[in-house]
LUMTOR-752236 format. One line per field, with one value per residue: x, y, z of N, C-alpha, C, O in turn; residue in one letter; residue number from 1. Coordinates in Angstrom, 1 decimal. Layout:
n_x = c(X	...) .
n_y = c(Y	...) .
n_z = c(Z	...) .
ca_x = c(X	...) .
ca_y = c(Y	...) .
ca_z = c(Z	...) .
c_x = c(X	...) .
c_y = c(Y	...) .
c_z = c(Z	...) .
o_x = c(X	...) .
o_y = c(Y	...) .
o_z = c(Z	...) .
code = c(A	...) .
pos = c(NUM	...) .
//
This chain:
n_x = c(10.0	8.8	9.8	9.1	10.9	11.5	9.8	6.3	4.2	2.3	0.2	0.1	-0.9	-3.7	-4.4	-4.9	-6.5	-9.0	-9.6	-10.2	-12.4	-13.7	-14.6	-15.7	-18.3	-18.9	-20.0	-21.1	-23.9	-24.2	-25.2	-27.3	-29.4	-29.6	-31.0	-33.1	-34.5	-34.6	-36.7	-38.9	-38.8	-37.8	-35.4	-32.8	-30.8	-30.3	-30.6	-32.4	-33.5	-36.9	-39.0	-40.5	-43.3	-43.7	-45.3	-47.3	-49.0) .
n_y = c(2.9	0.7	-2.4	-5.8	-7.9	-10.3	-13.4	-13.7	-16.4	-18.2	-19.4	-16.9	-14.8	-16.3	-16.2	-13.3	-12.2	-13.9	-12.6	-9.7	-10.6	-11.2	-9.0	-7.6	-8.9	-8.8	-6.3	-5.3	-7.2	-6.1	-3.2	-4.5	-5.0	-2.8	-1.4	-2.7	-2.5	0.3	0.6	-1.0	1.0	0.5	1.4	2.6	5.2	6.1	8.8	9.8	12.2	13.1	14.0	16.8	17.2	14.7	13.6	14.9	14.5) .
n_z = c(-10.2	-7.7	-7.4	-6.1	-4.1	-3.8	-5.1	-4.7	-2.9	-5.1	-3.4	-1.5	-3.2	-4.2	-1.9	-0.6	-3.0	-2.0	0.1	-1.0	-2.6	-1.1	0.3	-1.2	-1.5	0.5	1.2	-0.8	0.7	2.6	1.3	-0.1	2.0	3.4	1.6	1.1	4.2	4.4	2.3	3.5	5.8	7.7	8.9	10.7	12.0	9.2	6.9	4.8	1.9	1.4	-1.1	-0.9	-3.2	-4.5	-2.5	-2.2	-4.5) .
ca_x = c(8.9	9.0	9.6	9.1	12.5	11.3	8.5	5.0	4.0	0.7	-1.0	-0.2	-1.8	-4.5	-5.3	-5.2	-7.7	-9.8	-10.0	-10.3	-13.5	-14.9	-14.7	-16.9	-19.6	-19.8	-20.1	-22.4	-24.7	-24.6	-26.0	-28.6	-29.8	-29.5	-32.0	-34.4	-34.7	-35.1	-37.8	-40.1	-39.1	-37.5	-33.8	-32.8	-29.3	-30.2	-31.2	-32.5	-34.5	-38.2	-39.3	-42.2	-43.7	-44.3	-46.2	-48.4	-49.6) .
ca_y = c(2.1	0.0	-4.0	-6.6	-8.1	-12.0	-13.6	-14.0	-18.0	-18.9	-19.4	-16.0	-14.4	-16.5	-15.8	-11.9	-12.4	-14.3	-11.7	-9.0	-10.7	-11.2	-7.8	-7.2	-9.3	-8.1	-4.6	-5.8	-7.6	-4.8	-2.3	-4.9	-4.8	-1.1	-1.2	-3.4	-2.0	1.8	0.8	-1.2	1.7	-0.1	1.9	3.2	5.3	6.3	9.7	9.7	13.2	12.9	14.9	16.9	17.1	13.8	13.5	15.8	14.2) .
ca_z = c(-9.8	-6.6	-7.6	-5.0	-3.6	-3.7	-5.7	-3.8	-3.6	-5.7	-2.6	-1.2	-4.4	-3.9	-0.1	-1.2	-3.9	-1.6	1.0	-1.7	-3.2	0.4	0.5	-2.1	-1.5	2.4	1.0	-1.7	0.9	3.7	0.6	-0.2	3.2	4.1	0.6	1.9	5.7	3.9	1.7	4.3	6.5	9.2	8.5	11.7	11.9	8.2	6.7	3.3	1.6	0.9	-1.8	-0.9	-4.4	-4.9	-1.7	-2.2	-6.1) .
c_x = c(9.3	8.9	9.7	10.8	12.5	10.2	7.6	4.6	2.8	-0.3	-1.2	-1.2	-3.3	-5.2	-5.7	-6.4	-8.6	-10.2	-10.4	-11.7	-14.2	-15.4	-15.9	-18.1	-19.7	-20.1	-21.6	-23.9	-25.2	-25.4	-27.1	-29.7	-30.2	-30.9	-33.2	-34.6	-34.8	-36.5	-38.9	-40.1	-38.9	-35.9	-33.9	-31.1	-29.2	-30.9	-31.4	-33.9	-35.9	-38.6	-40.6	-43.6	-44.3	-45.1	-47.1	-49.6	-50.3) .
c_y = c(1.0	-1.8	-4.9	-7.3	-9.6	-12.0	-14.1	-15.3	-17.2	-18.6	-18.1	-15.1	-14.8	-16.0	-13.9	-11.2	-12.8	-13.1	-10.5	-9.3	-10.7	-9.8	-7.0	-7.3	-9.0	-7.0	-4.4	-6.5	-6.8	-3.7	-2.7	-5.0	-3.9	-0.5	-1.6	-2.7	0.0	1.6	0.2	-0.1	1.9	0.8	2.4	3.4	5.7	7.3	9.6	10.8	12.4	13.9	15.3	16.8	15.7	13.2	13.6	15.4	13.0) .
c_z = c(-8.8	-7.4	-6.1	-5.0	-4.3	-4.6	-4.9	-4.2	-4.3	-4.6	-1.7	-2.0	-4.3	-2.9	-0.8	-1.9	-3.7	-0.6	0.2	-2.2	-2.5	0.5	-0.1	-1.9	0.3	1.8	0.2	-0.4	1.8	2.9	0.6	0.6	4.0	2.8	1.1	3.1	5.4	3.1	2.3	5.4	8.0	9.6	9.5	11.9	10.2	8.0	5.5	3.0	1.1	0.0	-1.2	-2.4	-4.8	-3.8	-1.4	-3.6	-5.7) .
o_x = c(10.3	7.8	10.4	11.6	13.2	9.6	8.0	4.6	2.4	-1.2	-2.3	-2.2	-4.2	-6.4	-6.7	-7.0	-9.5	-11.3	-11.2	-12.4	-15.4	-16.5	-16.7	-19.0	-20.7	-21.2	-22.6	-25.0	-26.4	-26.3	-28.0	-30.9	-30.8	-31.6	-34.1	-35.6	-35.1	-37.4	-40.0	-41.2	-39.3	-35.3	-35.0	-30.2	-28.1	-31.9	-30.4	-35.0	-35.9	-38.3	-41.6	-44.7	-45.4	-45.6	-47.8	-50.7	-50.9) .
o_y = c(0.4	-2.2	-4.5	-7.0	-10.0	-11.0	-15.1	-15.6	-16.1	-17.8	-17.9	-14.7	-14.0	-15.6	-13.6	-10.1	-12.6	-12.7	-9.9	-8.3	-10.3	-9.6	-6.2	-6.4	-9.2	-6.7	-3.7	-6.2	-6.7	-3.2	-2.0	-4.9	-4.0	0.5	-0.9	-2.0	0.8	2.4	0.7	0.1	2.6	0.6	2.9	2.5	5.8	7.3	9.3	10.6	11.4	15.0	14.5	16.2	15.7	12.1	13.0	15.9	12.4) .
o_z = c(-9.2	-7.8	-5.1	-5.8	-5.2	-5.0	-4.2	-5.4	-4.2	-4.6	-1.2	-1.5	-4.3	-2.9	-1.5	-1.6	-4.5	-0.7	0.9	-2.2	-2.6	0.9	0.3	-2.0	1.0	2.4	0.3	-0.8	1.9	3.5	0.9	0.2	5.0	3.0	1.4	2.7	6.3	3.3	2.0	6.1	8.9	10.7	9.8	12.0	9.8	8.6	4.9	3.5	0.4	0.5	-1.0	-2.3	-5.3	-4.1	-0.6	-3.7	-6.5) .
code = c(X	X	X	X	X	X	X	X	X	X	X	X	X	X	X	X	X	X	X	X	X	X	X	X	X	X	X	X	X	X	X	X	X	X	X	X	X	X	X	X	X	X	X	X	X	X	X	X	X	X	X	X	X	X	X	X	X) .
pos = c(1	2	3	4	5	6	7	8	9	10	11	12	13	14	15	16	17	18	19	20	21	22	23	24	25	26	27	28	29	30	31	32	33	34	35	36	37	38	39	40	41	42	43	44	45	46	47	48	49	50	51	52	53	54	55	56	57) .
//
């Protein structure tokens, strides 16, 4: 199993874990957004199936 050579400061760990969580909540806010702009219908660059069935009821 691969061990690191040196020990990583505190504040490297930290930076890491900040860019890591950024990560998230961009990804998290870009879905939220791609949600919204599909359901008023404005989504453009997005394909998403329509059921005929429930169109027709």
């Amino acid at each position: 199993m691969a061990v690191p050579k040196k020990k990583k400061s505190k504040s490297k760990r930290n930076q890491r874990h900040a860019v890591w969580k950024a990560k998230a909540s961009n990804a998290a806010s870009k879905a939220l957004s791609l949600g919204k702009s599909v359901l008023t219908g404005k989504a453009q660059g997005f394909v998403y199936p329509i059921d005929e069935e429930e169109s027709e009821e």
